[in-house]
N, C-alpha and C positions, 0 to 999 in steps of 0.2 A: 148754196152757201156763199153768202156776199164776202169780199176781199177785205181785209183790216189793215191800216195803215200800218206802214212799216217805215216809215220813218223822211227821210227827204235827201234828194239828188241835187247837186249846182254844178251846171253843166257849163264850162265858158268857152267861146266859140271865136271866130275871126269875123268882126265884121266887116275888113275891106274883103272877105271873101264872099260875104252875102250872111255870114253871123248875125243874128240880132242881138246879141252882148251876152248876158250871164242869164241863163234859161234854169229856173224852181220847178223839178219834178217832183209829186209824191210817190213813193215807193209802195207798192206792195208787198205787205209781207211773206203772202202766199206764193205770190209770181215771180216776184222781184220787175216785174211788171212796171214801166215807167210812165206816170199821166204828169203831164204837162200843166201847170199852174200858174203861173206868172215869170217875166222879163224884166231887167233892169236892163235898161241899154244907155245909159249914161255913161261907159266906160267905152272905150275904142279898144278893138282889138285882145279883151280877156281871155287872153292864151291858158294862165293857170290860177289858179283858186286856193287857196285854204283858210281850213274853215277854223276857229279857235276852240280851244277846248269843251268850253259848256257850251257850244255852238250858237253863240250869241251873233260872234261878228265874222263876218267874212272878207277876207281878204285876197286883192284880186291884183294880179300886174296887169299894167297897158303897153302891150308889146309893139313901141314903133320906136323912129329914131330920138324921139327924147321920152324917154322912158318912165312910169310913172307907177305910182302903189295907190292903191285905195283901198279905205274901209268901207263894207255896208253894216250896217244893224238889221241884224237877221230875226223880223219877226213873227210871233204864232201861225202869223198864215200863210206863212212862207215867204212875204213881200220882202225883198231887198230895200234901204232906205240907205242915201249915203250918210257916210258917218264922219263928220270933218271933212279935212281940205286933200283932195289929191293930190300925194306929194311926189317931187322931181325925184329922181335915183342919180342925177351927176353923169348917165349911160343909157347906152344905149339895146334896144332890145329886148326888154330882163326877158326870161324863160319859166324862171321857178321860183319859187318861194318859202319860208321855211317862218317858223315860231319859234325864239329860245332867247332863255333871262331876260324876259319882259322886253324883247326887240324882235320886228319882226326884218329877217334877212334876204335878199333881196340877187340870184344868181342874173346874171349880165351877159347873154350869150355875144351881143355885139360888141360890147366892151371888154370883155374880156375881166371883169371885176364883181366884187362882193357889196354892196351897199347893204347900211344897216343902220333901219329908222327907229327908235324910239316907240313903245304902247304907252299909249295911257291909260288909267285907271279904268275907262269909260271904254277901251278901245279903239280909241280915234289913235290915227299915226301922226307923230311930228314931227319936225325938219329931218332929213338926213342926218345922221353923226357921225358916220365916216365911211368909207368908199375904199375897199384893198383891191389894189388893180393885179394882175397876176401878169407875169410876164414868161417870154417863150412861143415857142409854135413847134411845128412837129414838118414830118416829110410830105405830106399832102398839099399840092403847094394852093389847089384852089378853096381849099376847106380848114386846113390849119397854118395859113401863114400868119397865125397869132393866135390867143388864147382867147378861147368861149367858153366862159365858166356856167354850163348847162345845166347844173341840179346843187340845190346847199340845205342840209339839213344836221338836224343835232343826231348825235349816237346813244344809241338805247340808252347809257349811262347817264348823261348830261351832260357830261363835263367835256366834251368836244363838240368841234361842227368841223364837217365835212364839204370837202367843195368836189363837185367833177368838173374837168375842164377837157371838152372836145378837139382841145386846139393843142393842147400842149401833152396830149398823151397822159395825163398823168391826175392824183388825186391828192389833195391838197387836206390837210389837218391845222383845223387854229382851236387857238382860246380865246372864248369873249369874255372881254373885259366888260360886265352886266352893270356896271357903275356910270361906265362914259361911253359905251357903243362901238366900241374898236374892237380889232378882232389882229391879234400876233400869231405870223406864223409860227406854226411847233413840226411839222414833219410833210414830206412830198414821198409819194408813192408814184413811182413812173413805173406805165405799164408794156408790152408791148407797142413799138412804135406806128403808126399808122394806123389803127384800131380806132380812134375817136372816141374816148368812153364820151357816155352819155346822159345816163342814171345807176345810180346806187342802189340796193337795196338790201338791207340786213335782216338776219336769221334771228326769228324769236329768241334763239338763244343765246345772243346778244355777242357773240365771241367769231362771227363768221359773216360774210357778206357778199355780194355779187355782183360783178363791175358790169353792165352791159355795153356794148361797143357799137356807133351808128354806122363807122364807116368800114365795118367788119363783120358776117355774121356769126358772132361768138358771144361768147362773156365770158368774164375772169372769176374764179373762184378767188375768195380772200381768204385770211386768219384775222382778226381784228383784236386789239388789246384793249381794252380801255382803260389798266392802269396805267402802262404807257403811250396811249395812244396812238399807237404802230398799228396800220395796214399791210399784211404781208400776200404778195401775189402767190397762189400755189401751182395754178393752171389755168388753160381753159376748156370752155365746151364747147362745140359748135351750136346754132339756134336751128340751122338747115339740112336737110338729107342731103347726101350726094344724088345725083351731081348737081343739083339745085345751088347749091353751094357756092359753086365755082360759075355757075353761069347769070344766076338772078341776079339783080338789080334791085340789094333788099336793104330800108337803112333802118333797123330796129329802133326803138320809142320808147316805149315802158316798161319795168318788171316787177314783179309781184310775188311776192315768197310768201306760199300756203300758212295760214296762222299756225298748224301743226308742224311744221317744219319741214314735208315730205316733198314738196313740189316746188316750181320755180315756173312761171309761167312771163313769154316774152312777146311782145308786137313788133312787129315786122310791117315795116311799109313798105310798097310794091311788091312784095312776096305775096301782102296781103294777110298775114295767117299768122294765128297765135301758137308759140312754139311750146311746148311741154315739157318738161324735165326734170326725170326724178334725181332727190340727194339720196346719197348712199348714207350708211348710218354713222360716221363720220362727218357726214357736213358740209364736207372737203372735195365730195366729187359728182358729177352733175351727169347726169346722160339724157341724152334727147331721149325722149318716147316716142314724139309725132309733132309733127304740126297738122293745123285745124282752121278751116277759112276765117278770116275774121265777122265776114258776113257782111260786110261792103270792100270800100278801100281807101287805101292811105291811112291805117289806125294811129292817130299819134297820143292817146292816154288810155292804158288799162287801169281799170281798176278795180280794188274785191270788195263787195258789201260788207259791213258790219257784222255780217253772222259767220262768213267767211266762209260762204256756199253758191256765191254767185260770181263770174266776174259781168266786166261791163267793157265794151271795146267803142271808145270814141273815133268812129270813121269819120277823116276829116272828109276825102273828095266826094264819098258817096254823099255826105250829109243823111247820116243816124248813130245812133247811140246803141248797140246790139247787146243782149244780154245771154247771156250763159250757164247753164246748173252745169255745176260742177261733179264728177264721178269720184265720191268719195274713196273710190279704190284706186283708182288708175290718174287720178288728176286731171281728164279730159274732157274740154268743156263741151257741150252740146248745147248748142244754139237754142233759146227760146221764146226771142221775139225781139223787137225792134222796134225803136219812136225817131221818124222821120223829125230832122235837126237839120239847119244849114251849116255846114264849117264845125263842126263840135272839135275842141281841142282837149280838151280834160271834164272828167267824172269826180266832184268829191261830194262826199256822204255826210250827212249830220241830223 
């Protein structure tokens, strides 16, 4: 029985690390099996990707010291085409990327700042429209003597966006102003200090969330309001067994909250290993299960398929892209194959 398309991967990679740029896999639907199809490498350095809603256009950061966004026109056969002009972000480094009221937002890990360009009808990006610098640092004195705002996305609701900032301990809340591209602070979430959060990621049921920590291995349980826009820390979980805990040298990546709302799945670099962790039926409380190799090393993007039955672990130093079925009982992935990649830094799907 021959495999049926299952839809398509955009893998983006370091090229000063031997990356060839934003790598188009086809996905199998049966496998989740990843074949390799075409490279744009016109972009230096495509650390992260996202893809817009009817998956037309893809948008990509150039993660160096002058910082930069691009669109591609993502078409039928998968080819990347760039789409307008590569625009400046005012910063340095960006990390992550985000889509909300027709602007796409723009996290600054070496600036420590939000930048936020303008869509067009067509999807092309234009000029910058404004740049919120965050300010602060934390006790870590070679990692947070200033703020790296590492991950910016909108809340299940819409009407907020969310910033994490590595540097300053803490999680930041604005409103964009979808008229002129500014974004006003409305509230700060400071977490425990020296923790590093790193990414976000919220509960299907849009009232709960999960702070992951790089220079900790934990993550914070939240409450999340969205009509008033309050983040509230409840606890944390650890990512690691004892005594691994206390003696690895692990700096977590990505996380991933099960579409059914039962698991919480995290990367772990030089731990090497994807952590697992059920929520209790409250929401509110996380327990490790296990961790599970990631199947190279250095993972720094997990990601879940579309069906929300596979992940995918981007091993930066090994160079592959490692896939995973998921154990619909227990939330434990089991490794199921692997497409040799140079540098891969992020997995997104469309």
């Amino acid at each position: 029985m021959s495999e049926h398309h299952g839809g398509r991967a955009f893998i983006g990679s370091y090229t000063g690390a031997g990356g060839r740029g934003i790598v188009v896999a086809d996905v199998s639907a049966d496998t989740g099996a990843l074949t390799e199809r075409s490279v744009q490498s016109g972009l230096s350095e495509p650390s992260y990707l996202k893809l817009s809603e009817d998956a037309g256009v893809l948008y990509a950061v150039s993660e160096t010291d002058h910082g930069l966004a691009a669109a591609f026109r993502a078409g039928a056969d998968g080819a990347l085409a760039p789409l307008g002009e590569f625009r400046a972000l005012g910063a340095a480094a960006p990390a992550h990327l985000t889509l909300a009221g027709g602007h796409l937002l723009v996290a600054n890990y070496g600036s420590g700042s939000v930048t936020v360009l303008p869509v067009g009808e067509d999807g092309a990006l234009g000029e910058a429209c404004s740049v919120y610098a965050h300010e602060g640092g934390g006790p870590n004195a070679e990692r947070q003597e200033g703020p790296h705002a590492h991950q910016v996305l909108p809340d299940p609701s819409g009407r907020w966006i969310v910033s994490v900032d590595l540097g300053t301990d803490s999680v930041r809340v604005y409103r964009l102003d979808t008229v002129d591209g500014t974004l006003a602070a409305h509230s700060e979430t400071v977490l425990t200090r020296g923790r590093g959060p790193r990414h976000l990621a919220f509960h299907p049921d849009g009232r709960h969330a999960y702070v992951l920590h790089e220079l900790h291995p934990s993550l914070t349980v939240c409450r999340w309001d969205a009509e008033t826009g309050a983040l509230e820390a409840l606890g944390e979980a650890p990512l690691l067994p004892e005594p691994a805990r206390e003696r690895a040298e692990s700096y977590a990546s990505a996380i991933v909250v099960d579409r059914g709302g039962r698991f919480v799945w995290a990367a772990n670099r030089g731990h090497d290993s994807i952590s697992v962790l059920a929520l209790d039926d409250s929401y509110e409380k996380a327990g490790l299960v296990t961790t599970v190799p990631c199947g190279g090393r250095w993972p720094r993007d997990l990601a879940l398929d579309p069906a929300g039955r596979r992940l995918y672990a981007a091993n930066e130093h090994s160079g592959d892209v490692t896939w995973f079925d998921i154990d619909p009982a227990t939330g434990v992935p089991v490794k199921a194959g692997a497409l040799e990649l140079p540098a891969p830094a992020c997995v997104v799907f469309g």
